[in-house]
C-alpha positions as CSV (number, residue, x, y, z in Angstrom):
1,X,-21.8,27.1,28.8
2,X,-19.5,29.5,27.6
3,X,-21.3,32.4,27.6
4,X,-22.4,31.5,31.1
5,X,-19.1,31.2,32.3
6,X,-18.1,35.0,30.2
7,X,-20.9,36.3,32.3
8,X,-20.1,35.0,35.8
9,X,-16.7,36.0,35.5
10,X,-17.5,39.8,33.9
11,X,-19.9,39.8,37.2
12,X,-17.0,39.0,39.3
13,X,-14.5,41.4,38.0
14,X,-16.8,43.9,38.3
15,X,-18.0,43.0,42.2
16,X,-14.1,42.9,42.8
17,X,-13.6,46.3,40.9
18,X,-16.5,48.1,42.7
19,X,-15.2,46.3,46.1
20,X,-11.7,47.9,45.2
21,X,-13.1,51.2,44.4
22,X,-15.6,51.6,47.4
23,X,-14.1,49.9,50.3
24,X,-12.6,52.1,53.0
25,X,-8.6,51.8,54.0
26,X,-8.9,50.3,57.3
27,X,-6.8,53.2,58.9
28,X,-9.8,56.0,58.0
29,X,-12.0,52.9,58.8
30,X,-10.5,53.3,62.3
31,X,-10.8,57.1,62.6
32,X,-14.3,57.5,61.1
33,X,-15.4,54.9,64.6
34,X,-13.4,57.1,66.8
35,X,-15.9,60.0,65.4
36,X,-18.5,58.0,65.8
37,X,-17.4,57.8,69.5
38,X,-16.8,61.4,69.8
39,X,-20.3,62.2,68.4
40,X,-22.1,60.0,70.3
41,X,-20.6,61.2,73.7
42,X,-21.3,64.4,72.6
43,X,-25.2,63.7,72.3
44,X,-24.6,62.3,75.9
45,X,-22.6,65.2,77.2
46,X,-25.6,67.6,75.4
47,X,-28.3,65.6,77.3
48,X,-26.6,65.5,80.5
49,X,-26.3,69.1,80.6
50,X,-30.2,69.9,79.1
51,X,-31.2,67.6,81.7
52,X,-29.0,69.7,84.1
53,X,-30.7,73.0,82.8
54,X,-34.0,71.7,82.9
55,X,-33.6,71.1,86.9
56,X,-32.5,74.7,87.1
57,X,-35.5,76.2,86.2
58,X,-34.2,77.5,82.5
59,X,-36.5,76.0,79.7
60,X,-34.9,77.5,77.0
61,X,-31.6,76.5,77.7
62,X,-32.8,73.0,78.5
63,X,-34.8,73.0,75.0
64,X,-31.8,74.1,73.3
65,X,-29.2,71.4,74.7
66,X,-32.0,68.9,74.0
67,X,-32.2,69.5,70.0
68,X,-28.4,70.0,70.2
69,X,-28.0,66.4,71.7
70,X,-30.7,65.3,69.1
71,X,-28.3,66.6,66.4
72,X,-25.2,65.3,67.5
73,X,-26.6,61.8,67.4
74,X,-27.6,62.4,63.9
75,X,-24.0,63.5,63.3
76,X,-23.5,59.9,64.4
77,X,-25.7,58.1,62.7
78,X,-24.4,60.3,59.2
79,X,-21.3,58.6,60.0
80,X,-22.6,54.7,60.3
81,X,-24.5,55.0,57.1
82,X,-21.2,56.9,55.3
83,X,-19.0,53.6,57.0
84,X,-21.5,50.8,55.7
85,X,-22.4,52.3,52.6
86,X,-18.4,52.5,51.3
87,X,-18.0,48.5,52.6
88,X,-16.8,49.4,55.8
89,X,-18.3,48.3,59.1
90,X,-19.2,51.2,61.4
91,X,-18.9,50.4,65.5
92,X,-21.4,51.2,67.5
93,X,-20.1,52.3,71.3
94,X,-20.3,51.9,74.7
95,X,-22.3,55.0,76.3
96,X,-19.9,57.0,78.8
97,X,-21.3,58.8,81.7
98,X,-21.2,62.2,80.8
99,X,-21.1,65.2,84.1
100,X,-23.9,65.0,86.1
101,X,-23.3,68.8,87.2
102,X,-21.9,72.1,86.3
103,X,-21.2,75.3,88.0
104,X,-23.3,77.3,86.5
105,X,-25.0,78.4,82.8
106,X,-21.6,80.2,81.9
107,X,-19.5,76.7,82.5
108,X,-22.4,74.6,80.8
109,X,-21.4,76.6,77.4
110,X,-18.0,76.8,78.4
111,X,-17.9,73.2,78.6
112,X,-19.8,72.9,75.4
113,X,-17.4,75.3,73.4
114,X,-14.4,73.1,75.1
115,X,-16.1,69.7,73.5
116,X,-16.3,71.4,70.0
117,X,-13.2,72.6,70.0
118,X,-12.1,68.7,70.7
119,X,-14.6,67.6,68.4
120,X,-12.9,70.0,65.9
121,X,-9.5,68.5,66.2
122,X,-10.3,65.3,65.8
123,X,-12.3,66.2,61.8
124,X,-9.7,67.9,61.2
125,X,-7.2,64.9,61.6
126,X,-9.4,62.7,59.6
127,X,-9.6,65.8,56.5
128,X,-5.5,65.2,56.8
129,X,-5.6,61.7,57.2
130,X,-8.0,62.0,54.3
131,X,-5.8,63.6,52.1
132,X,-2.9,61.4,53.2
133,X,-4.4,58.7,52.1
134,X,-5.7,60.2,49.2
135,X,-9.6,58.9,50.0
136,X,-10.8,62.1,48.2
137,X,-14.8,60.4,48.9
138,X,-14.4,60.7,52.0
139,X,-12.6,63.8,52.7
140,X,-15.6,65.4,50.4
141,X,-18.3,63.7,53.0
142,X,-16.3,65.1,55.6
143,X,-16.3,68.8,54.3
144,X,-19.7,69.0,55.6
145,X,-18.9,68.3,59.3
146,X,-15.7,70.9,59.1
147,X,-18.9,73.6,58.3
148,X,-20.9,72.2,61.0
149,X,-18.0,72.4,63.5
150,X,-17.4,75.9,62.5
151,X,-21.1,77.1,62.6
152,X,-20.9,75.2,66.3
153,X,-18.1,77.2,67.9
154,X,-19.5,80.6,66.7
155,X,-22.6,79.9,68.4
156,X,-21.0,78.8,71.6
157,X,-18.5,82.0,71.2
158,X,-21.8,83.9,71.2
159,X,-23.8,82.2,73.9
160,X,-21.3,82.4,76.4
161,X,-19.6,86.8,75.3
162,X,-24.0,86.9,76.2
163,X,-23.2,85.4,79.1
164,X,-20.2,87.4,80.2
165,X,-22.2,90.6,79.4
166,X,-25.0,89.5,81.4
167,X,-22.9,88.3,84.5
168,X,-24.6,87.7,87.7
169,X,-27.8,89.9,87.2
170,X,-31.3,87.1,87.5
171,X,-33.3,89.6,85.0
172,X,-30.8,88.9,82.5
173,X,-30.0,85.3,82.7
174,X,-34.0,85.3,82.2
175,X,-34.3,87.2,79.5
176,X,-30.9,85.3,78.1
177,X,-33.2,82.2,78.1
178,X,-36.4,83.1,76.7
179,X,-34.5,84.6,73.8
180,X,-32.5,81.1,73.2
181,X,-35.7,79.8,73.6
182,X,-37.5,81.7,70.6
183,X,-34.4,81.9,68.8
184,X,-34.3,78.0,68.7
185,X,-38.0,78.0,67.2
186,X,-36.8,80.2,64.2
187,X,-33.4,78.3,63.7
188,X,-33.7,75.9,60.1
189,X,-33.3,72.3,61.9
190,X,-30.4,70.5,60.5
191,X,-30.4,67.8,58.0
């Protein structure tokens, strides 16, 4: 009996001491749900505007904001494994109905850059908040979502100076699609 009990409570200690070591403070609990939020309603906000492009007539836009909405979600999901995983319990949320319309190509990535730069902020309060709290795990799982962000706001800086350079001229905005189109089928897909 004795060595059963030494067992049991050497099991216990160490459940608590893992528990201990890989739960989540509730406070980056909280702010890794608001991300999951922000990344779903960007997946929304990505489809609402592909599905916009697509009426327009430009594929390669369309095809484009598609894989980008696909991405965001996995952005998403990266964070609801990351939650569970360290004892946490990630919440899934209510869809928000994203703009039905935009003004025109330029605003689309306007409106895009605008989101990431939003999207932006809001990592780089949980990196602090990280820090503050000294949750070194997950500041290091969020290092890869400050890369991402960055590697997102260059391309929508480049998509919409492309833009601006093509202006108002049809042969352009044509050519501007095809070429996101093809440019998109040599891209490495995310992880």
């Amino acid at each position: 009996m004795g060595v059963v009990f030494k067992y049991n409570f050497i099991r216990i200690l160490k459940e608590l001491y893992l528990q201990k070591t890989i739960m989540l403070k509730a406070v980056i609990e909280k702010a890794l749900n608001k991300q999951i939020e922000l990344e779903a309603s960007s997946s929304q906000f990505y489809l609402s505007m592909a599905s916009w492009t697509e009426i327009q007539g430009l594929s390669g836009s369309s095809s484009f904001l598609y894989q980008h909405s696909d991405e965001e979600r996995e952005h998403m999901l990266k964070l609801v494994k990351f939650i569970n995983e360290r004892g946490g319990k990630a919440l899934i949320p209510a869809l928000i109905q994203p703009p039905k319309t935009f003004k025109s190509l330029t605003h689309v990535f306007e409106s895009l850059l605008e989101h990431e730069l939003n999207v932006t902020e809001s990592i780089n309060n949980i990196v602090g908040l990280c820090l503050q709290e000294k949750d070194f795990t997950t500041h290091n799982f969020m290092q890869w979502y400050v890369a991402e962000q960055l590697e997102e706001e260059a391309l929508a800086r480049t998509i919409i100076d492309r833009l601006n350079m093509i202006g108002n001229d049809k042969a352009g905005l044509y050519l501007f699609d095809r070429d996101l189109s093809n440019e998109m089928q040599h891209e490495p897909q995310l992880e």
